[in-house]
Structures are given as C-alpha cells and as structure tokens.
VEXGU-345619 format. One record per residue (C-alpha): residue number from 1; residue in one letter; x, y, z. Coordinates in steps of 0.02 Angstrom, whole numbers. Each point is the difference from the previous one (the first is absolute). Example, Ala and Ser with C-alpha at 12.3 -4.5 7.8 and 13.67 -1.06 7.14 Angstrom:
2
REC  seq  type       X       Y       Z
REC    1     A     615    -225     390
REC    2     S      69     172     -33
//
This chain:
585
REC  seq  type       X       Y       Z
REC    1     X       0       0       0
REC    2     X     156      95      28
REC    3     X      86      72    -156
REC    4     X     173     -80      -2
REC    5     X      92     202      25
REC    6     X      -5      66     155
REC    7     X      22     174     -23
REC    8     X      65      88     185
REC    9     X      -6     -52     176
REC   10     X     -87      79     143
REC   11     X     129     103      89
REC   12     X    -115      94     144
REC   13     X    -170      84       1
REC   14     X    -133      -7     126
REC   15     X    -195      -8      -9
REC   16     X     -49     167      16
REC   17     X     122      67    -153
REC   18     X      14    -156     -88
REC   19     X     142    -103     -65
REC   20     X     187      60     -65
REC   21     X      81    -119    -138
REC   22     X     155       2     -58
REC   23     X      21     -68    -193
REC   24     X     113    -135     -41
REC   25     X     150      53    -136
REC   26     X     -87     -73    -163
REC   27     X    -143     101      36
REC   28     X     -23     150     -98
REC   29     X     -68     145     102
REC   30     X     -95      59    -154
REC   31     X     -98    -156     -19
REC   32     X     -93      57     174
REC   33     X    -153     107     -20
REC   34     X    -116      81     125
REC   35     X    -134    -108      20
REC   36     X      47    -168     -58
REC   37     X     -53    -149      98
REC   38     X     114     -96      73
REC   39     X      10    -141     143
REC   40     X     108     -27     148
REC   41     X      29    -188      59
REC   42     X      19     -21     195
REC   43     X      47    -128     113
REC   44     X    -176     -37      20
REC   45     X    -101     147     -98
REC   46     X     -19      23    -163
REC   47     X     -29     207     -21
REC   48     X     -94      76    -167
REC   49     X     103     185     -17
REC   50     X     -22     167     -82
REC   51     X     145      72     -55
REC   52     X       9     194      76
REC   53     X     166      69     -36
REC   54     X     162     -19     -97
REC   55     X     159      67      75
REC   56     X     191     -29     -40
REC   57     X     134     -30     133
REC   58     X     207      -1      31
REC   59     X      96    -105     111
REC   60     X     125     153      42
REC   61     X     -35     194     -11
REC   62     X     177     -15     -89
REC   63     X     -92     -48    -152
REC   64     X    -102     152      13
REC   65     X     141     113       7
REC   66     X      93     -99    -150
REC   67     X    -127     -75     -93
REC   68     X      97    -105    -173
REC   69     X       9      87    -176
REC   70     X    -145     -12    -108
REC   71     X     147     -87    -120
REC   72     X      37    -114     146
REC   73     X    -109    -172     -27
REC   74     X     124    -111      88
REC   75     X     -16      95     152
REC   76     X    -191      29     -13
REC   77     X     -14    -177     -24
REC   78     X     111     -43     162
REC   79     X     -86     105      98
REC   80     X    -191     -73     -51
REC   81     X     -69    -104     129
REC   82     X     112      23     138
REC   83     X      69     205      10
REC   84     X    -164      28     -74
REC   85     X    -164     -50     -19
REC   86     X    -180      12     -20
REC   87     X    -138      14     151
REC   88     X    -197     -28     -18
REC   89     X    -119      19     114
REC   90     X    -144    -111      37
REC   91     X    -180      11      80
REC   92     X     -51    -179      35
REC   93     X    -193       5     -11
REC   94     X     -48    -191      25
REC   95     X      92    -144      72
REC   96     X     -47    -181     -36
REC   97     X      57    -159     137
REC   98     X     131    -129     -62
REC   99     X    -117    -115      24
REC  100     X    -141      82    -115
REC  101     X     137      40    -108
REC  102     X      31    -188     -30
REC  103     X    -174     -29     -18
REC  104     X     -24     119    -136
REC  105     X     156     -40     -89
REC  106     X     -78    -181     -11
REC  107     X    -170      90     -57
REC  108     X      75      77    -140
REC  109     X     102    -163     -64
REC  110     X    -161     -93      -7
REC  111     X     -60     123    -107
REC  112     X     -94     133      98
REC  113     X      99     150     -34
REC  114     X     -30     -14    -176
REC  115     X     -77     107    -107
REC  116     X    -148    -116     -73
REC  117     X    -162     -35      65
REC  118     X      60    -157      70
REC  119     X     118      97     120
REC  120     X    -107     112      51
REC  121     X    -125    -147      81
REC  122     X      91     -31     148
REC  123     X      55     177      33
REC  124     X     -63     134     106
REC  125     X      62     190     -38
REC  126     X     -89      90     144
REC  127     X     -91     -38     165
REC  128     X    -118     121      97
REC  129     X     113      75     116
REC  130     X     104      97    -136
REC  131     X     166    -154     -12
REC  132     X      39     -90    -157
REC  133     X     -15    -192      22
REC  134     X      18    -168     -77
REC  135     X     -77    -153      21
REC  136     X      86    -145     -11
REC  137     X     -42    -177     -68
REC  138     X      19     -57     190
REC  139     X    -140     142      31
REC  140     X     144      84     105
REC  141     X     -47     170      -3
REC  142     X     157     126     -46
REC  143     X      19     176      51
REC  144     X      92     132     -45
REC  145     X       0      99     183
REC  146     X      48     193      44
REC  147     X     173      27      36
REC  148     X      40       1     185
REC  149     X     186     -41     -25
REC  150     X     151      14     -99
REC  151     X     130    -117     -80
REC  152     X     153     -38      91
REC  153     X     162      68     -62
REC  154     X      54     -68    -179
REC  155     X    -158     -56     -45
REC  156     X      30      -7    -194
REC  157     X    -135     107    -113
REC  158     X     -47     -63    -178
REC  159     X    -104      56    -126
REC  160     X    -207     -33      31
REC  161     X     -35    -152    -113
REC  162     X    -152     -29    -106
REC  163     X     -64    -118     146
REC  164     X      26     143     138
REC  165     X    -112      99    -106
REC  166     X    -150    -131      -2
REC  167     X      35     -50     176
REC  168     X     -39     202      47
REC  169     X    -103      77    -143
REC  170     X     -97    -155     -52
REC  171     X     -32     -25    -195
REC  172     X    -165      57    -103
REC  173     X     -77    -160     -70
REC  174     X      -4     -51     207
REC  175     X    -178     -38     -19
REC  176     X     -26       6     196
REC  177     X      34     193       2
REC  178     X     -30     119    -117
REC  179     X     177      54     -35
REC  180     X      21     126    -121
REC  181     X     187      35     -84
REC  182     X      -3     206      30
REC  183     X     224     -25     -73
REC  184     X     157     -73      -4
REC  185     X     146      17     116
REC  186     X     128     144     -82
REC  187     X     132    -158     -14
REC  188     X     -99    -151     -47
REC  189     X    -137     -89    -117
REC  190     X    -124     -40     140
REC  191     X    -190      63      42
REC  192     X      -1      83     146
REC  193     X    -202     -14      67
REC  194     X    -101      99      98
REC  195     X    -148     -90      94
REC  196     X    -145      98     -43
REC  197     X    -123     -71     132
REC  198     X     121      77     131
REC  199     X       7     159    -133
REC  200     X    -177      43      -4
REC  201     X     -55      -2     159
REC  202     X     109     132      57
REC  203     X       0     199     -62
REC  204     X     160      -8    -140
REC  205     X     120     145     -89
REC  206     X      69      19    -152
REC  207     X     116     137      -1
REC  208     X     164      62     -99
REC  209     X      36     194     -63
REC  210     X     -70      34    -152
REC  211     X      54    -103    -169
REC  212     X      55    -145      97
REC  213     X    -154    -110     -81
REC  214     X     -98      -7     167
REC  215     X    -153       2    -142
REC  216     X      67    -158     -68
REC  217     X      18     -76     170
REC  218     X    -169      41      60
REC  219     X     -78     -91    -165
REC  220     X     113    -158      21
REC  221     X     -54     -12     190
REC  222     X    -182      32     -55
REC  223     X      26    -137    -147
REC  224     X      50    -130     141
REC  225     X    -143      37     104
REC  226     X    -130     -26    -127
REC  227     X      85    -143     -80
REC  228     X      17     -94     158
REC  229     X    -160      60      56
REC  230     X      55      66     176
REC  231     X    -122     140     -17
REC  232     X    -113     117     -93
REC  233     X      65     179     -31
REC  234     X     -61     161     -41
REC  235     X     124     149     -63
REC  236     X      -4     155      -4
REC  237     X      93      46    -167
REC  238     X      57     165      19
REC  239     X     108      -9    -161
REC  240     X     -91    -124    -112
REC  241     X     145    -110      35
REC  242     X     -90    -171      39
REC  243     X    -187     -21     -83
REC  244     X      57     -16    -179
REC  245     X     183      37     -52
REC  246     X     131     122      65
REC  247     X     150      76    -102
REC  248     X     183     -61      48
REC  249     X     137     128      15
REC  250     X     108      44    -131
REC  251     X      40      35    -183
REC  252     X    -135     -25    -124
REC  253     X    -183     -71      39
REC  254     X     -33    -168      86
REC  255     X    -124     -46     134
REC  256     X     -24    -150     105
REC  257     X    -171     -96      50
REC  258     X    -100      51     145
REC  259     X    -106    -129     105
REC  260     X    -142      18    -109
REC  261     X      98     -81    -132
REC  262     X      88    -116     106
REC  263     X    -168     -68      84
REC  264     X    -154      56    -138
REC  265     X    -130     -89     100
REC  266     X      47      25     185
REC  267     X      38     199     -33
REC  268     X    -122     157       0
REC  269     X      56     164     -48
REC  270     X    -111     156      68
REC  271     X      24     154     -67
REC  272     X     -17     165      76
REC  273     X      48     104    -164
REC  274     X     -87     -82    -136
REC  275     X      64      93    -145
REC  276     X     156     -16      36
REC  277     X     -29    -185      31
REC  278     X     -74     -25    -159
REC  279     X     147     102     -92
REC  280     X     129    -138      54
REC  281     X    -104    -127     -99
REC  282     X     -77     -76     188
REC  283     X    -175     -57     -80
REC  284     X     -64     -98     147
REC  285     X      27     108     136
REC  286     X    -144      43     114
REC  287     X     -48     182      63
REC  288     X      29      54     166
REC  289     X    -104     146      85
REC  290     X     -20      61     193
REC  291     X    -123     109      55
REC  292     X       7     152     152
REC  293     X     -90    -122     110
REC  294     X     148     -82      -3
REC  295     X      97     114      59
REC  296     X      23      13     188
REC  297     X      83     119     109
REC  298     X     163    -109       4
REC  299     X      17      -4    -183
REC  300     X      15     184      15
REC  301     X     115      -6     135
REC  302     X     130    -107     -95
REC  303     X       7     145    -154
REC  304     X     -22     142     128
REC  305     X     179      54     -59
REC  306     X     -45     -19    -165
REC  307     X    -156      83       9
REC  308     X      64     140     113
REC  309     X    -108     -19     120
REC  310     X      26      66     172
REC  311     X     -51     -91     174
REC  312     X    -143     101      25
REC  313     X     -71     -46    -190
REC  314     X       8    -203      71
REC  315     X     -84      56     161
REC  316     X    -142      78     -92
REC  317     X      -3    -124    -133
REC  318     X     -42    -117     155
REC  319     X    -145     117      58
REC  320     X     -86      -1    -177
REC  321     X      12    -204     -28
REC  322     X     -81      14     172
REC  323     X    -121     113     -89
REC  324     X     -33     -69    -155
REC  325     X      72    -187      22
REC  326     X      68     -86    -153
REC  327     X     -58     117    -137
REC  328     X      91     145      76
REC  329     X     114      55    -108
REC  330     X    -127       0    -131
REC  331     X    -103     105     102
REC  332     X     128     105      49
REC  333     X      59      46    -199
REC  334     X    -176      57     -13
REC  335     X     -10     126     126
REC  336     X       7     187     -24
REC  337     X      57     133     125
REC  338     X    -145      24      68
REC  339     X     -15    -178      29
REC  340     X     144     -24      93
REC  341     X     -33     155     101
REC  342     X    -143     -75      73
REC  343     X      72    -164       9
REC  344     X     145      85     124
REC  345     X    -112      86     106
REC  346     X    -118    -150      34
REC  347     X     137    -140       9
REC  348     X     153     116      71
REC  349     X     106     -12    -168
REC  350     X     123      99     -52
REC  351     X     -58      93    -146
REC  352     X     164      51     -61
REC  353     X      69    -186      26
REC  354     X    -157     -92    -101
REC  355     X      13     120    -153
REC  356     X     185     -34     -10
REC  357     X     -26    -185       6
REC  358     X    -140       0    -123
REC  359     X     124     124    -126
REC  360     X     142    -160      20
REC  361     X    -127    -135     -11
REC  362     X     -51      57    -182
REC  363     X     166     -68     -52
REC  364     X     -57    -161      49
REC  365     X    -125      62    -166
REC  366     X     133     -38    -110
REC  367     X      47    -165      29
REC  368     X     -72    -116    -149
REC  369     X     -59    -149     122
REC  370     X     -88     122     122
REC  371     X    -197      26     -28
REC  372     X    -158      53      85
REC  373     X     -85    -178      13
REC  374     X      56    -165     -64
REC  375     X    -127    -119    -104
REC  376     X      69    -152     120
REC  377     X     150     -16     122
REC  378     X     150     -39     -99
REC  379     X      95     -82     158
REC  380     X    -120    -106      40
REC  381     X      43     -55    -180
REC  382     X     193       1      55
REC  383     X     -43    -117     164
REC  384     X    -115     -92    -103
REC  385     X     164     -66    -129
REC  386     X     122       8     150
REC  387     X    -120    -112     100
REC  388     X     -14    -124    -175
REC  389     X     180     -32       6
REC  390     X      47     139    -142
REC  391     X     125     135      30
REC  392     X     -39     162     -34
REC  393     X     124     149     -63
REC  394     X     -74     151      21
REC  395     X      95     129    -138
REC  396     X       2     212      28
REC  397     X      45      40    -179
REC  398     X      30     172     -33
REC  399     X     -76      40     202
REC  400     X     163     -65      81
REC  401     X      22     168      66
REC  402     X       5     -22     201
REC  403     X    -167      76      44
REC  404     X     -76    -114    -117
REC  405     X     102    -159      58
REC  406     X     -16      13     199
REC  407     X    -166      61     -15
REC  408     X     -65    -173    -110
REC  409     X     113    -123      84
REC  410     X     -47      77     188
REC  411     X    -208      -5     -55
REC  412     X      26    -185     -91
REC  413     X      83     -81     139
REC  414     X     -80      51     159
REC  415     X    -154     -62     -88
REC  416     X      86    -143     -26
REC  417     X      59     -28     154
REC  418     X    -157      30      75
REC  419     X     -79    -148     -95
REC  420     X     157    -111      59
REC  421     X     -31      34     181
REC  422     X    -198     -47     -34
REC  423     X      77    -159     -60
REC  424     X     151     -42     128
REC  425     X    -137      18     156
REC  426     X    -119     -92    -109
REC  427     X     117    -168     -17
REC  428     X      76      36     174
REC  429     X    -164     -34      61
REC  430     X     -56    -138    -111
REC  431     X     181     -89      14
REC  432     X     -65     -66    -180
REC  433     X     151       8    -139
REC  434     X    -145      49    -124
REC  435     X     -14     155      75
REC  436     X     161      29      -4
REC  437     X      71     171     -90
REC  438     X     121     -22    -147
REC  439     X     174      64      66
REC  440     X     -14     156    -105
REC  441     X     191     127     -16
REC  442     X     -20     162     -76
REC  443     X     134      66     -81
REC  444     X      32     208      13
REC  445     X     147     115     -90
REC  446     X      55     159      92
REC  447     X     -20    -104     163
REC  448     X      68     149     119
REC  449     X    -129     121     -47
REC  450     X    -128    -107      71
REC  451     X     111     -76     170
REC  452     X      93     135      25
REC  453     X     -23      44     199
REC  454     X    -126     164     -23
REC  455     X    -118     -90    -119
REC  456     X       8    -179      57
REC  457     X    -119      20     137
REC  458     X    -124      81    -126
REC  459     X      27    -128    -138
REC  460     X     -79    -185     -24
REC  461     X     173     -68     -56
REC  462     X      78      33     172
REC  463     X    -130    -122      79
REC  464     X      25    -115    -101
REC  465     X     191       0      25
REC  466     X     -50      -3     179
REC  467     X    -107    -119      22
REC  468     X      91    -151    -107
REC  469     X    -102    -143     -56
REC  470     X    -115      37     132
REC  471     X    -142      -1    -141
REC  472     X      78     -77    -141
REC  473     X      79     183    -100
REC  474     X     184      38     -11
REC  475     X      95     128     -94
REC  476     X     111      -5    -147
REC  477     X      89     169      18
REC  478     X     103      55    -128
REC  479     X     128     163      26
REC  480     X     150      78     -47
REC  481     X      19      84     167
REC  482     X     -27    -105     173
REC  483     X      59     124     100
REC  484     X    -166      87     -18
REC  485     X    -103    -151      60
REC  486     X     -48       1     195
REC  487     X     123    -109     103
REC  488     X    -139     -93      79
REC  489     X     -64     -25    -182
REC  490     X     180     -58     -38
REC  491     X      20    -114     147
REC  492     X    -155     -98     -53
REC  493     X      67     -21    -170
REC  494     X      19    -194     -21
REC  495     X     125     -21    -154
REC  496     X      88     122     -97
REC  497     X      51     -30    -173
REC  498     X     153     189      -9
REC  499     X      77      31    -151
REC  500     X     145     134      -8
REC  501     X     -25     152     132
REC  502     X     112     124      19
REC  503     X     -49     109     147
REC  504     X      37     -47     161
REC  505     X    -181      42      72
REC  506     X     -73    -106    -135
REC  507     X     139    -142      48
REC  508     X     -33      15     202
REC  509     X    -176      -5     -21
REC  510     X      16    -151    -102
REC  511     X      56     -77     151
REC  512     X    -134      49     109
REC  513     X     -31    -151     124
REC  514     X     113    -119     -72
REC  515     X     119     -74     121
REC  516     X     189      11     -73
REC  517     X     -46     135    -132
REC  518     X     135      92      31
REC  519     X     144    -127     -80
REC  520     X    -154     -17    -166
REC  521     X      27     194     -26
REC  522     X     144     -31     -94
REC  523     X     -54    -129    -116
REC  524     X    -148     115     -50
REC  525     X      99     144     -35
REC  526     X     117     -90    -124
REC  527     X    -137     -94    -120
REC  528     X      -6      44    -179
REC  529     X    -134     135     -42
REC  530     X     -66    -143    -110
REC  531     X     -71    -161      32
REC  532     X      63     -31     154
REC  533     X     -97       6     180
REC  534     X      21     -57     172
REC  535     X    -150     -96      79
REC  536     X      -8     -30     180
REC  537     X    -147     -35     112
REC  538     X    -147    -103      40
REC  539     X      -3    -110    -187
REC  540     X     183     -34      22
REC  541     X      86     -89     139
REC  542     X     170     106     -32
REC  543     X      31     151     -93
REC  544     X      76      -8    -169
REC  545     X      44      97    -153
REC  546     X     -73     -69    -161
REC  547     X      27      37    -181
REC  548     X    -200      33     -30
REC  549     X     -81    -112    -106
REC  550     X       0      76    -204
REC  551     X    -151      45     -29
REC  552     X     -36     -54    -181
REC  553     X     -58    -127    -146
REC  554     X      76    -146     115
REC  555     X     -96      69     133
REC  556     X    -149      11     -59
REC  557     X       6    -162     -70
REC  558     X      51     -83     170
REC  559     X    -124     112      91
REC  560     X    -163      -4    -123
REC  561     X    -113    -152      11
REC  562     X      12    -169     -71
REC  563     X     -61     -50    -153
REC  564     X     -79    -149      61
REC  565     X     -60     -68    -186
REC  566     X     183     -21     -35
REC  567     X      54     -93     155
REC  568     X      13    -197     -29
REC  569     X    -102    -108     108
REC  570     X     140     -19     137
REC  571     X      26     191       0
REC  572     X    -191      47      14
REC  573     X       7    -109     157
REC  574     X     152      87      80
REC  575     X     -77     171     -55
REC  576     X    -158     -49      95
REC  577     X      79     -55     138
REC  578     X     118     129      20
REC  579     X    -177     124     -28
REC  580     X     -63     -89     163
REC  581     X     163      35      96
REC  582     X       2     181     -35
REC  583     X    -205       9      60
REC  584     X      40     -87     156
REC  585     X     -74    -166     -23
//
C-alpha cells in the first residue's frame, strides 16, 4: 500500500503545529507542492497528511556566508542532502491503527479498492459520524480516526497511493453512498469524492475572487446533486449562468450547457424577464410574476439601503401593514396628500416619513416581474415542481440589478420556507416517511449582501443558515468575498469548496470555525486562479486541494442520463440496480 520511495523522515513537530520533515537527498525540493497528500507510517499509526509549507535548510551558517559558484556543480552536488537540504511540513489530519491498516491492505488485494462495481460491494466510503470507513470481508469494521497523536521520530513519509485515496475519499460508482467526484488531486489520476448526503444537509459555500470559475463549480456540484438524486434545488440565477447555457471566458464565442440541457426532463427554468428570456432562444421557459401582497415589511428591510430608506420609513411602513394588512403597499401608492394627512393624524404617522416611502416604493414600479394582482400564485407553482422532485432555476435576465435580486429571492424563499416548516411539523408529528419534505438547497450569488451581520437578522437566508436541517432547507452560497458574510453565518457553514483568495480577510474568514485553519491558510493562498480549489468540511473527512473536475463534452456525457435502449441485457440490469442504490432501496 506503501509506494516503494520514501520521501523524508519525521524529524520533530508536535500536535498543535503539526509535523517537521526533513527530505531524503534524491528528493527534489521542487517536486513538493502545497497541498499534496501525503502519508506518514508510524510504529503503530498510519497518518493521512496535508502538506502546509516548503522550506530549505543548511547544516552550517558557513554555507550561508559562502554559498558555491553558480559554475560550481561538484560542490552543489556534495553539499545536497547532507550541508543542505529540503524541509516540508505536514498537518496529519487522520490516522488509521496497524491493525486496520492490515485489514484494509487485505481489502484492497481481494479486490475492494478497485475501481469497478465489483470493488465497490464490499466497501464503505463514509459512516454517520463524519470518518471514512471500510468494511472488510471479515465484516471488521475499519476507521480512519482523528488525529490525537504524532509519529515517532524517523517515521518515513511517502507519497499517498491510489489506495490511500479510496481508503479516505471513497470512489463514485460506491453504490452505498452517493459519492460524487467534485476533482482530482493536483499530483495524481484519482477521483477525489464528496459524499453528498453529508453535503446537503448542511448550509454550503462556494467562494473564490472573481474569474476563478466559482460559476463552473457551482454547476458541477449542482450536476452531482441532481444526478445522484441527493436533493431537489431551486436557483436563483442572477446571471443566466445555469438554466440554459452560459458563455466561457476567453477569445472568440463558445458556451457550455446549463442543467436544463444536462437534465431536459428533471429541470424547470422560470423566468422573471421574459423578453430577454425569449431573446437567448429559451422557448420553454415559464413566466414568473409577484404581486405587492407579497411583499412584507422584511422584504423592504433587506433593500432599505438600496431603496434609501431611513428607520423611521420601516417603522411607519409597519404602522400602515397594520393598517391596511397585505395589500398595503398597493394602498399606499394610491394615496394622495390629503390622504396621508388624515391617515397621520388618526393613526400617529409621520406624514413626512409615509410620503417619502411611497416616492421610493414607485421604483419598485419599474421592476418587470412586479404587478398589482397576480392571475394565480406563481410559487405555489415553484413548491408545486420542487415538491415533484424537479429543480427549479429561477433566472433575473436583464433585472439582475440588486434591488431586483434581493428583493425576489428574499419574497420567494420565505414563502418557501414557510411551506417547509408547514411540512417538517407535519411529518414530525406523523413520524410517517410519506410526509416527509424533500431535502430542498437553494443556491444564492452575492451571498454577503444577504448574511452580512446588519441584514441577516432581517433576511430569510440567515434563518435558514441558522437553523440547519432543522426543516429540511440548506444554502448553496456562492461569493467572491466571505469576509462580508456574518461569522455566526460562517461558523455554521458545513463544507467549503475556496478557490484562489487573495485578501487576508477573505482567507481568515474562510477559516471561521475550523479547527487547525490556521496551517490551511497557506495552501489557499497559493492555488492557481484556475481550476483549482480547496474543499474542507462536513462532505469530506480531510481537507484537500483538487484539480476541479473539467467541465465539458466528457462531462456531460458521464453526468447526463443513460440511454437505457442501448444498454445490453446485463447492463440494463446493473443500470437498474445501480438506479435503486442511488433512491435508497
């Protein structure tokens, strides 16, 4: 299981800062890179290690002073290895016992490790409390534990293996999980998997500065979830990026599929700008409308800065849905001076306060989704699809602005979420699985404006950070800048898929709750600013920097659904089977 190199050996280090190793002479410093994966064999521990930091160090300060020619290769090369040498430092994430290290070494001889169906039958890539495990033909159940030790002195390091890989990220076609391969490790040709039971149950980020693809990451994440059916999403697509097809970056004109043309039949596209819908060639989209009723209070809180609305507009806002109930903002674009005169001096308004408001609110006039009255409620419609297993992406067209985006998303989902907490009491009472709520994730852009700490009191999307799984809705937040998101909001973050940052408030608040972050901060600030992320948290049982999965023809074809009229007899019947598996039966 070992590769037959051992690359260093442990020369000191302690738990809390993690491990020092010194390279052995044939090892090339430059073939160590921030954030490989590498493993440490103990006496009796086996030790799964990120790589932190890459330093070079002399035997004598002599050298330093009289360092050899550039000209000088004999000397260089007498030196190498023994006056100097190469240093790496290690953060050991999970250990495995000798004796479930044998075990699984006989696992993956019999054939469990590999990458076929028939390997993955024994094999078990993730229990419930968050460790990677194995079961063995013995039924000798193998974890991989959190490190509460270190290696002993010389403990040799080698390269992570294709076997260490399975043994701690599990492998896609497992079909007791549903493992989806987000990437590959930056030095190697094997899936790294994310476990998207443990993903979706928990509120999830997607963040990176801007042109770092965290567009194309969102839509590969959102593939796996529909594909493995883990659950049912609804998007808010502030960009038009994910309905129907999005434009790549660069010279000359291409564009990739969205997940409308990924999954035709388990896709709906609503539309809150039908012309402009209708100008990039959508033909089945369906229109999307909210009414003033639908407006509360709290929407108008969230786009108070937007609207420039003071405190005392929100406080007399408050006293005319009092007033007038649900239709009050229609009632209050209707009222002349006089009007609102007499309103103030019988309810104790501010006259100068309600005029102002009602001035702001006829921007809300200009938004091409806003009207008077609605023929039928259009997110009923939305819960309707989302509660029939379809996903729903939800696009803005050419009303992306903010006003328009926070005011939509923050009316949509609180109704939303008001229907799932009907739902979550109603099966917590019944204890019948019929009644239970589809695990439903909504995925937002511009995450901060909506968690940031003044509005996320005000906002839907904060309670839902808050509050978990308690009623079966998480968050898919996407954002370029973290360090605008609440730290509470932050802390309750399950897993974070980072590509390149380059602020150090966006880094730290990356970090945010996460034991050890401090030695990660340097393998996030050195990724590539393309295709290339760091994912740590709740769907992974050890942080680790992937090469993102190309999103692209091969994709798509491994992603899209099978053709079953092609499939052979013995094919269909693996196909079926492997349909059960990834239902739950």
């Amino acid at each position: 299981m070992l590769s037959a190199r051992p690359l260093g050996s442990v020369i000191q280090g302690a738990l809390s800062r993690g491990l020092e190793v010194r390279l052995h002479p044939d090892i090339s410093v430059e073939d160590m890179r921030v954030g490989k994966f590498l493993v440490v064999q103990g006496n009796q521990v086996r030790f799964f290690c990120l790589l932190t930091d890459v330093t070079l160090g002399t035997a004598s300060p002599r050298i330093f002073a009289n360092p050899p020619l550039p000209g000088d290769t004999f000397l260089q090369e007498v030196l190498a290895g023994s006056g100097t040498f190469g240093t790496i430092e290690l953060s050991p994430m999970l250990m495995l016992s000798a004796d479930a290290n044998t075990a699984l070494a006989q696992q993956l001889a019999e054939g469990n490790g590999s990458s076929g169906s028939n390997g993955a039958k024994n094999g078990k890539a993730n229990n419930g409390s968050g460790l990677a495990s194995f079961e063995a033909n013995t039924s000798t159940e193998l974890q991989l534990l959190p490190v509460k030790t270190i290696p002993s002195h010389f403990s040799q390091v080698y390269d992570a293996s294709e076997s260490d890989f399975r043994a701690v990220f599990g492998w896609e076609d497992d079909p007791t999980r549903k493992n989806f391969a987000i990437g590959k490790p930056l030095d190697m040709d094997v899936p790294v998997c994310l476990d998207l039971d443990r993903f979706v149950e928990r509120s999830n980020g997607v963040f990176g500065k801007s042109g770092t693809g965290k567009s194309f990451l969102t839509r590969l994440l959102l593939s796996g979830v529909i594909r493995k059916q883990a659950a049912v999403n609804l998007i808010f697509d502030m960009h038009s990026e994910y309905g129907w097809e999005a434009q790549c970056e660069g010279k000359g004109i291409s564009t990739v599929k969205g997940l409308r043309q990924l999954f035709p039949g388990q896709v709906e596209i609503y539309t809150l700008d039908p012309e402009s819908t209708k100008r990039r060639g959508i033909r089945d989209a369906q229109e999307l409308y909210l009414s003033y009723e639908q407006i509360d209070v709290e929407d108008l809180s969230l786009v108070q800065r937007e609207l420039n609305l003071s405190e005392a507009s929100i406080e007399n806002a408050i006293i005319l849905r009092n007033e007038f109930g649900a239709a009050w903002i229609r009632q209050l674009l209707t009222m002349s001076n006089d009007e609102i005169q007499l309103f103030c001096e019988e309810r104790r308004g501010n006259k100068s306060s309600i005029m102002a408001l009602q001035r702001k609110l006829f921007r809300l006039d200009e938004l091409k989704y806003i009207r008077n009255s609605c023929p039928f409620n259009y997110v009923k419609k939305i819960i309707e699809s989302l509660a029939a297993g379809k996903h729903v992406v939800i696009e803005f067209g050419s009303q992306s602005d903010m006003l328009s985006y926070m005011l939509a998303t923050n009316v949509i989902t609180r109704r939303i979420h008001g229907h799932y907490v009907k739902e979550a009491d109603k099966f917590l009472q019944s204890k019948n699985l019929a009644d239970k709520p589809r695990q439903l994730v909504i995925t937002i852009e511009e995450a901060h404006r909506f968690l940031d700490p003044i509005s996320v009191r005000s906002t839907i999307f904060g309670t839902i950070a808050r509050e978990m799984r308690k009623y079966f809705v998480t968050l898919l937040v996407v954002d370029q800048r973290p360090s605008g998101i609440d730290n509470e909001v932050m802390s309750q973050i399950g897993t974070r898929i980072t590509a390149l940052l380059n602020d150090d408030k966006d880094i730290e608040a990356i970090f945010t709750g996460v034991s050890g972050g401090q030695s990660l901060r340097s393998v996030l600030s050195k990724l590539d600013s393309k295709q290339q992320a760091l994912v740590l948290g709740h769907a992974v049982p050890m942080p680790v920097v992937v090469k993102t999965r190309p999103y692209d023809a091969k994709f798509y074809e491994e992603i899209g659904d099978v053709d079953v009229a092609a499939l052979p007899t013995e094919e269909l019947l693996d196909a079926a089977a492997a349909a059960k598996a990834d239902l739950g039966f």
